[in-house]
C-alpha positions as CSV (number, residue, x, y, z in Angstrom):
1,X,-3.3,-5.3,5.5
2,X,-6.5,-6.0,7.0
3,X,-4.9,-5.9,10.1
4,X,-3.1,-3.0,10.2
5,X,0.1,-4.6,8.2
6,X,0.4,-1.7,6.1
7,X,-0.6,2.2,5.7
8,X,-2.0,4.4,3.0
9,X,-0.1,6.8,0.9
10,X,-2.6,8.8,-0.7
11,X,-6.1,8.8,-0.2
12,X,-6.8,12.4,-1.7
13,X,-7.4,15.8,-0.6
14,X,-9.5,18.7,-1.6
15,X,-7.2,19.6,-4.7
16,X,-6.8,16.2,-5.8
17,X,-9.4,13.1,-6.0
18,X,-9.4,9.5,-6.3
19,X,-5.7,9.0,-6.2
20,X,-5.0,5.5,-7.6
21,X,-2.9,3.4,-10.5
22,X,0.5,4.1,-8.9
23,X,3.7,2.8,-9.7
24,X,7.0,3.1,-8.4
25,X,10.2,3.7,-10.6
26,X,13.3,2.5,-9.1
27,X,13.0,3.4,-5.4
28,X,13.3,7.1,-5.5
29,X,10.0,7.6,-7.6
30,X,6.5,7.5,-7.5
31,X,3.4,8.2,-10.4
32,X,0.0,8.1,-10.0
33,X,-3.1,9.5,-11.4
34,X,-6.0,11.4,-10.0
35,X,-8.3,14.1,-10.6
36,X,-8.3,17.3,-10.4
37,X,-10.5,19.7,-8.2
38,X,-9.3,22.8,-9.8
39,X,-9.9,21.5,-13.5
40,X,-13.7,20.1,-13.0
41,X,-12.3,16.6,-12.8
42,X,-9.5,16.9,-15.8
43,X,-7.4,13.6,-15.3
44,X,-3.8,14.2,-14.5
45,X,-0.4,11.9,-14.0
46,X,1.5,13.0,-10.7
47,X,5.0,11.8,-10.1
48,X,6.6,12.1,-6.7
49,X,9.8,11.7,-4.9
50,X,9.3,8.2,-3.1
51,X,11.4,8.2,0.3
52,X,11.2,5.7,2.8
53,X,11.1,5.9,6.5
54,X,13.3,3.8,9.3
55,X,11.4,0.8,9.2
56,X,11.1,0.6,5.3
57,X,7.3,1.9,4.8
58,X,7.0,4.3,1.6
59,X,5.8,8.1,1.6
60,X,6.1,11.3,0.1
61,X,5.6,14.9,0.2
């Protein structure tokens, strides 16, 4: 990973912050938690569709 062997999935944004704890279900799904901009900081679980690209990395939408 530290040399470029892999490629972050979530890093946050300005609606959600800290992203981290994930897990993957299967190969179709993906949870994580972060926190919420919108909510001062309120904790919250997000789950995801997982897909996979052509040369097997993970991401979703």
């Amino acid at each position: 990973m530290k040399n470029g062997g892999a490629s972050v999935i979530d890093s946050g944004n300005s609606a959600w912050a800290g992203p981290g704890g994930q897990d993957i279900e299967g190969i179709s799904i993906i949870a994580r938690h972060a926190y919420s901009a919108a909510e001062n900081g309120a904790p919250k679980l997000l789950i995801s569709d997982l897909y996979w690209d052509f040369s097997g990395w993970p991401y979703y939408n």
